[in-house]
N, C-alpha and C positions, 0 to 999 in steps of 0.2 A: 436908447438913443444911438444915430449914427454917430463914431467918432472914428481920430484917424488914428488911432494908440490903441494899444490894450495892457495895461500892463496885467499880467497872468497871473502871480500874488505878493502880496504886500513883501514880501522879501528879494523878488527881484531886483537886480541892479541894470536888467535889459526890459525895451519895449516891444512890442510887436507892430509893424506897420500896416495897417488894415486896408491902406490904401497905396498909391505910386505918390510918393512925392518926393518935392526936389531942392537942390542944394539952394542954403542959404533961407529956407522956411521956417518961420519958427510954431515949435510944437510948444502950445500949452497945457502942459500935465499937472492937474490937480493946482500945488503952489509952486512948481517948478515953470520955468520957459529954456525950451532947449533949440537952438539954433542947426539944424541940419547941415552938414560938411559936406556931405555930396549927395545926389540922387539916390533915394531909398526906395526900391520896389518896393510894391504889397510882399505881406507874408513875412518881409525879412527882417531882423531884429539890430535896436539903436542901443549905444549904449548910453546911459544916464547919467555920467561920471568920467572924469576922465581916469584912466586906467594904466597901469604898469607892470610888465612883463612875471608873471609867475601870481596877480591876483586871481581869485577865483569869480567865473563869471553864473554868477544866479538866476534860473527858471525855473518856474514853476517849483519854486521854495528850495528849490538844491541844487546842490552845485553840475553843471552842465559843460565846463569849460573851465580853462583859463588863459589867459592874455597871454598872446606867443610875442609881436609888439606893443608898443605905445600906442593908446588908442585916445582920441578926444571924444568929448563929449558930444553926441550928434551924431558920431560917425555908425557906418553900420558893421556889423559883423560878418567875418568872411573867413576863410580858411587859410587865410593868410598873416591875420590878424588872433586867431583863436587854435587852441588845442581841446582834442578830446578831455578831460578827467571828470571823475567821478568821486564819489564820498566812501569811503571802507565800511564795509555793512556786517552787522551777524547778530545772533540771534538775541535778546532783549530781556526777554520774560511775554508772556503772553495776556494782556490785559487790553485788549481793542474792544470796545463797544459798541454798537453800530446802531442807528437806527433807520430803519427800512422809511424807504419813501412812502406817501398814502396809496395805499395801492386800491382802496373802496370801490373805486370804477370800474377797476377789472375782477375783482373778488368772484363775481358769480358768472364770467364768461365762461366760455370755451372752445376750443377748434375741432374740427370736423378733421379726423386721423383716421389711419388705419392701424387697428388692433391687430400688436400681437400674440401668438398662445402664452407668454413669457411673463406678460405684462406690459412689457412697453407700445410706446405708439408711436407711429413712423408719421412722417407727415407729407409721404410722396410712395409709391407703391412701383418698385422698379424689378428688374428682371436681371440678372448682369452676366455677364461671361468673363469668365477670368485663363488667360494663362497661364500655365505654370512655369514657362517660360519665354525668352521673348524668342524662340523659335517659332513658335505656333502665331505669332503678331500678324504674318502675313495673313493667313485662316482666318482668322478673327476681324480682317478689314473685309474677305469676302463676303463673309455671315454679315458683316456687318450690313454692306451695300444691301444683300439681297432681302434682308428682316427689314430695314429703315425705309428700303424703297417701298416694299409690298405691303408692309403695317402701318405706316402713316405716318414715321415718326422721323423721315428725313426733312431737313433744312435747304438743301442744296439745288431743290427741284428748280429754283427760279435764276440759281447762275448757270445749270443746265439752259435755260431758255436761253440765256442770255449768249454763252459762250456757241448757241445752236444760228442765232441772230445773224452773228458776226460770220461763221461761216458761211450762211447761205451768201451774207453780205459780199463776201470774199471769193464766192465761186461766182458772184454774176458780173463781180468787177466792180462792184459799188465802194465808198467812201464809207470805211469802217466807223469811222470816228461819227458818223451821222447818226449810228443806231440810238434810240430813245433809252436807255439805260433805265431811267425811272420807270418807264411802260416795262420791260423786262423785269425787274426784280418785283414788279409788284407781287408776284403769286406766292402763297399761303403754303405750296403742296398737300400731299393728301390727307384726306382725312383717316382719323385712328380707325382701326378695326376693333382694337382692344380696349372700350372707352373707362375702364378701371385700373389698368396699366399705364403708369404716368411715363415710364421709357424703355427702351433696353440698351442697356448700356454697354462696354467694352471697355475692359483695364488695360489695355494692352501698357506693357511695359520693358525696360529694357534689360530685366536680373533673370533671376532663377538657376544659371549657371554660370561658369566662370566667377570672377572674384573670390569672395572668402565664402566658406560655409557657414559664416556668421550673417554675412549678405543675405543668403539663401534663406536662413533661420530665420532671419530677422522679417523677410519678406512672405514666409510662410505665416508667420503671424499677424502683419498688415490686411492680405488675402482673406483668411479668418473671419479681422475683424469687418471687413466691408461684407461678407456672408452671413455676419452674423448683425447685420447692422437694421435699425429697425425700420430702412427706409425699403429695404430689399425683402422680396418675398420668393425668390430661388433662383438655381445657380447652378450656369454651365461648366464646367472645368474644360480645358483643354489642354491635353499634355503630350510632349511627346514624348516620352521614357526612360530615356538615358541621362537625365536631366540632375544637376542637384537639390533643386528643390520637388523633390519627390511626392505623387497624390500622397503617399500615406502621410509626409510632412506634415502637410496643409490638412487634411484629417485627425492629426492630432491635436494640434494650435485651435481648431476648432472644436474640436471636445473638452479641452483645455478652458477654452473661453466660456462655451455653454455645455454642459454637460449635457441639456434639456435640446439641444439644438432640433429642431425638428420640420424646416424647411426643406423642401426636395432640391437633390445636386445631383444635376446629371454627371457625369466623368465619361469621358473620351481622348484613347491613348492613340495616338497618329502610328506608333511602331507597332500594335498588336490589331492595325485596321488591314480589312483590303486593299484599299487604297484612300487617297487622298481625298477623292471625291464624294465616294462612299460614307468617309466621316462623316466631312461637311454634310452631306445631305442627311443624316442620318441626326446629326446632331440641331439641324432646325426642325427636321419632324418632332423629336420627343422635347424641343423646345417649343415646340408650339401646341402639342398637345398638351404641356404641363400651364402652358401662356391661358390657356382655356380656362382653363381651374382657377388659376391666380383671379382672372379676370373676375370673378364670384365674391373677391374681398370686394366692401365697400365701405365707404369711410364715414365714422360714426364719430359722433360728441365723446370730446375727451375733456378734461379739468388743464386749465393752463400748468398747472406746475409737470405735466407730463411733456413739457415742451425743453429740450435741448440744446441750446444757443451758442454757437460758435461766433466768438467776435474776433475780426482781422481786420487789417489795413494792406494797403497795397499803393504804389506809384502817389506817395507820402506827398505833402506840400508845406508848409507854414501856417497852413490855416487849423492841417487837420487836428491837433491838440486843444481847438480851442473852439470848434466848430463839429463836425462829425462825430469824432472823438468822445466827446464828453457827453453829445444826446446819445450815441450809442449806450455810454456807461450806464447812463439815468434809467435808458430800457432793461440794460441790464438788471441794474437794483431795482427795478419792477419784476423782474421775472423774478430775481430771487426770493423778493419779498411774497411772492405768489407760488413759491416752491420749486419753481424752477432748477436748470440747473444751467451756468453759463462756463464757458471755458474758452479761456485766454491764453494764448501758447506765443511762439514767437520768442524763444527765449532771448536770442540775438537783441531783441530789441525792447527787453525788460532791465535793459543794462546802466546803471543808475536811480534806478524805481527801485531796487531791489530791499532797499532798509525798509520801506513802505507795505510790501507784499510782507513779507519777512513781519513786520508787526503786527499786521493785521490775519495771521495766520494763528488757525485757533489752537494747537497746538506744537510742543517742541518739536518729534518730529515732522511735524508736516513742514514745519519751517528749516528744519535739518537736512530735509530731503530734497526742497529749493533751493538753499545753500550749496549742495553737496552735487547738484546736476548744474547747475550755472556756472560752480566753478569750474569740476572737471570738462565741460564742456569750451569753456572761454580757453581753458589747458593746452584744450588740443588743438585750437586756432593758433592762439601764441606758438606752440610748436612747430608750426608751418609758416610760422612768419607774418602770422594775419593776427587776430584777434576781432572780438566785439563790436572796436573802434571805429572798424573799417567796413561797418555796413551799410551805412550811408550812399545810394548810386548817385549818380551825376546827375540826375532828373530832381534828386531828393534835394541835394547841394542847391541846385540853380535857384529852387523855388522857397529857398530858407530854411533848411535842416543843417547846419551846415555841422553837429556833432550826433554821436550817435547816441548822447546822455540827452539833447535835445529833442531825438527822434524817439528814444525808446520812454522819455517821462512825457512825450505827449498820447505815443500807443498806449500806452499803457490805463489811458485814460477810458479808454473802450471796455477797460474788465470793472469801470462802475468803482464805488467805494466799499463794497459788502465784506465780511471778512472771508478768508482764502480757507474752506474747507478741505482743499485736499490739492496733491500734487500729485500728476501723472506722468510717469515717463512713456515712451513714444509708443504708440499701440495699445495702452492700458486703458480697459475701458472706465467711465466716471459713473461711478455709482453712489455717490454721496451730494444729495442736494446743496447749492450754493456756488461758490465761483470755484472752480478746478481751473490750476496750469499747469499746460501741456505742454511737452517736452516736447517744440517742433524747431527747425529752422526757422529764420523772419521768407526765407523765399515763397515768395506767395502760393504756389503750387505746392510745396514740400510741406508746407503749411497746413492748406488748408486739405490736404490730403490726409494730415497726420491729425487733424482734430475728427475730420468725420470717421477714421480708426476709432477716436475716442469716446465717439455714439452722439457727437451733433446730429442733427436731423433737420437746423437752418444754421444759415451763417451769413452774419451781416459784417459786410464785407467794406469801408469805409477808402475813400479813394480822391484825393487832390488833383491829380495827372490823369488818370484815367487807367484801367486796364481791364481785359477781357477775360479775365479768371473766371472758373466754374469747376463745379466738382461733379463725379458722375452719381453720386449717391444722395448729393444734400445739396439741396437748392440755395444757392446764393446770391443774395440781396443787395447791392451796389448801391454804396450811400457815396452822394459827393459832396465834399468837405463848401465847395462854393458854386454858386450860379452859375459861372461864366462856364465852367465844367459841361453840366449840365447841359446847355444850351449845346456845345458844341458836340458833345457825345451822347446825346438824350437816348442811342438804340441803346446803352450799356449799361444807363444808370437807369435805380428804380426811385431814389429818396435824394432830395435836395436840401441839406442843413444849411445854403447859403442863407438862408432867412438870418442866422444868427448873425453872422459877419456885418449884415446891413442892419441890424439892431432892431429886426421886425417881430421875433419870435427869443422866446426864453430858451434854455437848453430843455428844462423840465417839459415846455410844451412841445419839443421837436422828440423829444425823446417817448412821451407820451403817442405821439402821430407814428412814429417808428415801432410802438410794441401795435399799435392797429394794426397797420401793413402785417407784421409778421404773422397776427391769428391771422389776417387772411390769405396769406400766403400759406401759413400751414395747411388749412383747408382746402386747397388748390382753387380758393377763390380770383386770385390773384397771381399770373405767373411770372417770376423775378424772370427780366431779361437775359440773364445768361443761361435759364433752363432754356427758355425759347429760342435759343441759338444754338445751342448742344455744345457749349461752353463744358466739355467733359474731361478736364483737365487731372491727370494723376499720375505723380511724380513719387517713387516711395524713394525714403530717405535711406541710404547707406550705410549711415552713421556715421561717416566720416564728415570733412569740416567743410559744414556749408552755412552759409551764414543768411 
């Protein structure tokens, strides 16, 4: 049923407001009646009690906060009224239980993949070009234009139209602001040449030299793992020479990863060319001659547990812990229950979840090595003066996240309740079925960059505010936490969990509709709108402190 409260569990001492209401209303919860103090937007949270300075305030069964002033009963919580704190977490003993959701319905599915010699199965079949440094980035927007425009696989052909509108508009003397804008964008541009090639993508990035040679290192391994990732089936290099992240680097981090590696890489060094042009052109002929071959895979029935699941959140709201969030997790513990394997990174924002992951970790080290990357990682925030607490943006703030124990035990809800198989630090791939966390930043780019490192092949991507994230190897699935989202950003989103918020749908049934979507998105049945936008978003992380 619709109601205007949520309380999240039996241990809280806050509510969730489902809806806008206003001072002097009275809310009736369960046996309690609580009289509203002043207008409480949706999403934001009441307190239940009245409250005094250094109590600890409770969500989602732990501590989330505590009272910075004197609060009444009614009132809502705000940043002025609350401080971050969290509960002291470590390792336990290892006795978590689990039991898998019915997974019976999906038991005998499966998705339409492309195989690779390896064994794994990609769920999109891509081509990429990588830099070895961000010298060569201008190169690589050439190739870009000329591949995208003449293969079928650019976006842009219809604000070409439109920006082409305006000028004639503006050469005859005519009233710019007349032009039809919706007749302009409508076109599709070209059709694929290469109808088994799902993109060609470009990493361009901003490292390779200068900084540390730890940078370097670390970026050669990132490079690696997207070449060696199962969504890609070969691989331009572009380098210019003099560089610190050197071809033979990124040759090695790549034999390193697959010993078996045996997809074709072109390499092309700009200092040992003719010239400039000579590359370039050189290096779209033997890309296109290899585009040919590629073209020849096609995508055959795979068993669902060969499926890869990256879950994130991005542009957070108040709803998403108890809406998105949690259908995401339920798909989750379907996938796992079906073999799968899912991973949850974002470490910034596992911050207070941490005794929870940490018990549900099937062994000491797995849980020693969570421990032991959360802390030093929080280490070196604190050292610059930040920390964990402060990840929270102002978008996050407005719409009721207001701590980051708040924000990171409702993310947190996305990695399902299964137990935590394995932990991966940043670029490691996940080779052990069930839930893996990945050692990324919570920035959504840094993020969801450093999970498809980690061999995602989808990523369901969970979103309150909105944002236009995309990765250029793994197709990402835009789930929003409510309707009204939806409605106004419907090009970005793919899945609408408002159902839940208005008390229409279970989490179990949205979360059930959400593992559909994704077989059919792995299939290329179905394309997540930030593929079809070229939403190719990739940010490698520096290891320095980004939160």
């Amino acid at each position: 049923m619709k109601q205007n409260v949520l309380k999240v569990h039996p241990l809280d001492n806050v509510l969730v407001a489902l809806k806008d209401l206003k001072q002097g209303e009275t809310i009736n919860f369960q046996s309690e009646s609580i009289i509203l103090t002043e207008d409480i937007a949706g999403k934001h949270k009441i307190f239940m009690q009245d409250m005094q300075p250094g109590e600890k305030i409770i969500m989602y069964g732990v501590t989330v906060g505590t009272i910075a002033q004197p609060v009444a009963k009614g009132a809502r919580m705000s940043t002025e009224n609350t401080k971050h704190a969290t509960d002291k977490f470590d390792y336990r003993g290892s006795n978590f239980t689990w039991t898998a959701p019915d997974v019976s319905k999906f038991a005998s599915r499966t998705f339409m993949g492309y195989h690779r010699k390896d064994g794994r199965v990609g769920t999109a079949n891509y081509w990429i070009f990588i830099p070895m440094v961000f010298c060569e980035n201008r190169n690589l927007d050439v190739i870009k234009e000329a591949m995208h425009n003449e293969l079928g696989y650019a976006v842009t052909g219809k604000y070409k139209t439109f920006t082409r509108e305006l000028v004639e508009a503006y050469k005859n003397g005519e009233d710019i602001t007349k032009i039809n804008i919706s007749t302009a964008l409508s076109g599709n541009g070209n059709s694929r040449v290469f109808k088994n090639i799902d993109g060609i993508k470009f990493l361009n990035h901003p490292g390779g030299c200068g900084g540390t040679r730890q940078d370097a290192e670390l970026l050669g391994k990132l490079l690696a793992a997207y070449a060696d990732h199962p969504n890609v089936a070969g691989v331009t290099v572009i380098s210019l020479g003099c560089q610190n992240l050197q071809v033979r680097d990124f040759e090695k981090s790549l034999a390193e990863r697959n010993p078996n590696f045996d997809k074709p890489v072109l390499i092309f060094e700009q200092q040992l060319s003719k010239s400039e042009p000579q590359m370039i052109a050189e290096a779209i002929q033997q890309t296109f001659t290899n585009l040919i071959q590629v073209n020849n895979i096609e995508r055959k029935p795979a068993p669902l547990s060969e499926l890869v699941v990256g879950v994130k959140c991005g542009g957070s709201d108040g709803f998403s812990g108890i809406s998105a969030n949690p259908a995401v997790g339920y798909c989750a513990d379907l996938v796992v229950g079906l073999g799968g394997k899912v991973l949850l990174a974002e470490f910034p924002e596992l911050c207070g979840a941490e005794q929870d992951l940490i018990d549900r970790s099937v062994n000491e080290p797995t849980a020693r090595k969570f421990i032991k990357l959360m802390t030093d990682y929080n280490n070196q925030a604190l050292a610059v003066g930040s920390g964990f607490h402060m990840n929270p943006s102002p978008g996050n703030i407005k719409d009721g996240l207001i701590t980051d124990a708040i924000k990171s035990n409702g993310a947190c809800k996305k990695g399902g309740t299964s137990p935590v198989t394995d932990v991966l630090d940043y670029t490691e791939p996940a080779v052990k079925p069930g839930l893996n966390l990945v050692c990324t930043p919570g920035n959504d780019v840094e993020a969801t960059t450093g999970k498809a490192a980690s061999g995602a092949t989808l990523i369901l991507f969970t979103t309150g505010l909105g944002t236009p994230t995309g990765n250029p190897v793994c197709p990402v699935i835009k789930v929003s936490t409510n309707s009204n989202l939806t409605k106004r950003m419907g090009d970005i989103i793919d899945i609408d969990t408002g159902s839940i918020i208005e008390g229409e749908k279970t989490i179990p049934e949205v979360g059930e509709e959400i593992l559909e979507y994704v077989i059919r998105a792995a299939s290329g049945e179905v394309i997540p709108k930030a593929v079809l936008l070229n939403q190719d978003d990739f940010i490698p992380w520096k290891r320095g402190v980004s939160l």
